[in-house]
C-alpha positions in Angstrom: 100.3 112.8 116.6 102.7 111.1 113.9 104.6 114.0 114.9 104.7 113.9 118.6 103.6 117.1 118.4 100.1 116.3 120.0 98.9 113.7 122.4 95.1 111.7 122.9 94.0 114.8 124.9 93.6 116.5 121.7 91.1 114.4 120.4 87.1 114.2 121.5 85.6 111.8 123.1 83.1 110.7 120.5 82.2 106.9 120.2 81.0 107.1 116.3 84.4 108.2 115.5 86.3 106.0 116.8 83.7 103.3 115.7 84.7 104.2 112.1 87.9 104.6 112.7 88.8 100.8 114.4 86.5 99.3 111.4 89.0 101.1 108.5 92.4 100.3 110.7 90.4 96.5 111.4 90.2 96.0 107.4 93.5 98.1 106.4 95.2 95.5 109.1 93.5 92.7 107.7 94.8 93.9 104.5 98.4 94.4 105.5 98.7 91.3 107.0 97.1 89.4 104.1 99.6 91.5 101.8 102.2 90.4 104.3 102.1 86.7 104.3 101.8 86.8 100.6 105.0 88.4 100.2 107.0 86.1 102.5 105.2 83.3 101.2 106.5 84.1 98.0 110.2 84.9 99.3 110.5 81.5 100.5 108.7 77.9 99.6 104.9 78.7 98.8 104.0 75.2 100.1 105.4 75.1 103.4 103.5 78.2 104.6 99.6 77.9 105.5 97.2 80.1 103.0 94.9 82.0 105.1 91.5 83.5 103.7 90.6 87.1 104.2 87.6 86.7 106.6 89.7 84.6 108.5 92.4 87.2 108.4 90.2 89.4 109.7 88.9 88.0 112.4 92.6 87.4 113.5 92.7 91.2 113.3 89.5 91.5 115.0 90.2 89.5 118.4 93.7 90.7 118.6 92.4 94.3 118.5 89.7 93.1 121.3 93.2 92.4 123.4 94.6 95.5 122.3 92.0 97.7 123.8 91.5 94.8 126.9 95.4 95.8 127.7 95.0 99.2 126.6 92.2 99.7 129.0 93.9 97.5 132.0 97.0 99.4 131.7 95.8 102.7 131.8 93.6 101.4 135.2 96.3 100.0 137.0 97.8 104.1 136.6 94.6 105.6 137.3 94.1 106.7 134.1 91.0 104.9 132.9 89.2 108.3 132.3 92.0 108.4 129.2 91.0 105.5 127.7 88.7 106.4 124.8 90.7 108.9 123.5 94.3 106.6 124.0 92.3 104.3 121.8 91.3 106.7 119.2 94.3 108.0 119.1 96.2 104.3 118.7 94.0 103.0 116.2 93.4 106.4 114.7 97.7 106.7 113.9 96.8 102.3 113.2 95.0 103.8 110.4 97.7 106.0 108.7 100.6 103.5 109.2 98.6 100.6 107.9 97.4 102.3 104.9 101.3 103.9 104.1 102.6 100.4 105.0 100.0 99.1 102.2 101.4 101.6 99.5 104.8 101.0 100.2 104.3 97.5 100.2 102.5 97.6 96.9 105.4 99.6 95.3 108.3 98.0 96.8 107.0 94.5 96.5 109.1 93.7 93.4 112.7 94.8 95.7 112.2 92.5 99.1 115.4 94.4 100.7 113.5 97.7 99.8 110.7 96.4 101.4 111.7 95.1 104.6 113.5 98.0 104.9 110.7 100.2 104.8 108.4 98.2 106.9 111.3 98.6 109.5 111.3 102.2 109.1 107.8 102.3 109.2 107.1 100.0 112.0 110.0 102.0 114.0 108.4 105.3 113.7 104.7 103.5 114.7 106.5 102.3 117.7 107.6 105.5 118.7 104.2 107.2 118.2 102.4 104.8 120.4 104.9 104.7 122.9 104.5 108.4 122.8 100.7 107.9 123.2 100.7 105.8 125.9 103.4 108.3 127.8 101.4 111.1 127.3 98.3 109.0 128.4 100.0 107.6 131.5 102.1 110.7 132.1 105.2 109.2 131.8 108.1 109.4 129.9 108.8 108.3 126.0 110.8 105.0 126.7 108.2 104.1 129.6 105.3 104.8 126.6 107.3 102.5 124.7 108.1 100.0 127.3 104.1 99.3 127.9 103.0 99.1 124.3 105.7 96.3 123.8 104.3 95.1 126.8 100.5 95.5 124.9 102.0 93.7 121.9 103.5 90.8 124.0 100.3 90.0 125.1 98.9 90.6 121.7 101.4 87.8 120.6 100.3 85.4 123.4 97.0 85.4 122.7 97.9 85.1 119.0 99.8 82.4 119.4 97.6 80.5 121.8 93.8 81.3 119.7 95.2 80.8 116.2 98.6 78.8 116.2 100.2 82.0 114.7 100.6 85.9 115.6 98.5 88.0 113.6 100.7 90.1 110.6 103.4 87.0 110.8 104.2 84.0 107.8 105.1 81.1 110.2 106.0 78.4 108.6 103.5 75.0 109.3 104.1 71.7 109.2 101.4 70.9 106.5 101.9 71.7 102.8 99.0 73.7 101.6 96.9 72.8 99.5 
């Protein structure tokens, strides 16, 4: 599927698969975000951004991957396509799982060089975007920029709810306006 060769009707409907595979993309995320904040909070003053525990980090991850399959699943009802949804989510958080763990080896090696790494995590983040989008247009039987179109869509939302539950989207260093301590 990181190919666009395949879509989510090539996968099976089997619930203990896709159990295992949202708990590895929940803690690779959690990971990646953790990783993330650490970075920027060392490209720009350590103080002024809030330190954020793992746990914590993951139950970011966890809620915002409750909206993810919430929209996921509303979406692909308002089509008429709800009969898609288990294997649109396996598939999503199944190509979650490879991006998330290549983004945590590149930013491990490429954490020293922060233009080496932003780039990648562009590159990297461009190409996830395109595989969900295809995803969700083969799902919805529509075309790529539609696919890509409603996953934005998915991840405004995401970033709503992030922003309203925890003062801060999940996998983003916002600055606060307390020094940690």
């Amino acid at each position: 599927m990181c190919l666009l060769r395949r879509g989510p009707q090539s996968l099976p409907v089997n619930h203990l698969f896709i159990g295992i595979t949202l708990f590895i993309n929940l803690i690779l995320s959690a990971a990646l975000n953790r990783n993330a904040r650490l970075l920027l909070s060392e490209l720009a003053e350590s103080e002024t951004y809030t330190q954020i525990n793992f746990l914590s980090e993951l139950g970011m991850v966890i809620v915002t991957a409750i909206v993810f399959a919430a929209a996921i699943f509303i979406l692909l009802r308002i089509f008429n396509y709800q009969a898609r949804v288990y294997q649109t989510l396996f598939a999503l958080f199944g190509t979650g799982v490879i991006f998330a763990g290549l983004m945590l080896v590149v930013t491990a090696v490429s954490s020293s060089s922060p233009f080496l790494w932003v780039l990648t995590f562009l590159t990297i983040g461009i190409w996830s975007l395109v595989v969900s989008g295809n995803i969700l247009a083969i799902a919805m039987e529509t075309t790529l920029f539609r696919g890509i179109l409603a996953f934005l869509a998915v991840g405004i939302v995401q970033g709503i709810v992030g922003l309203t539950l925890f003062d801060a989207p999940s996998g983003i260093a916002v600055p606060s306006t307390t020094p940690a301590t």
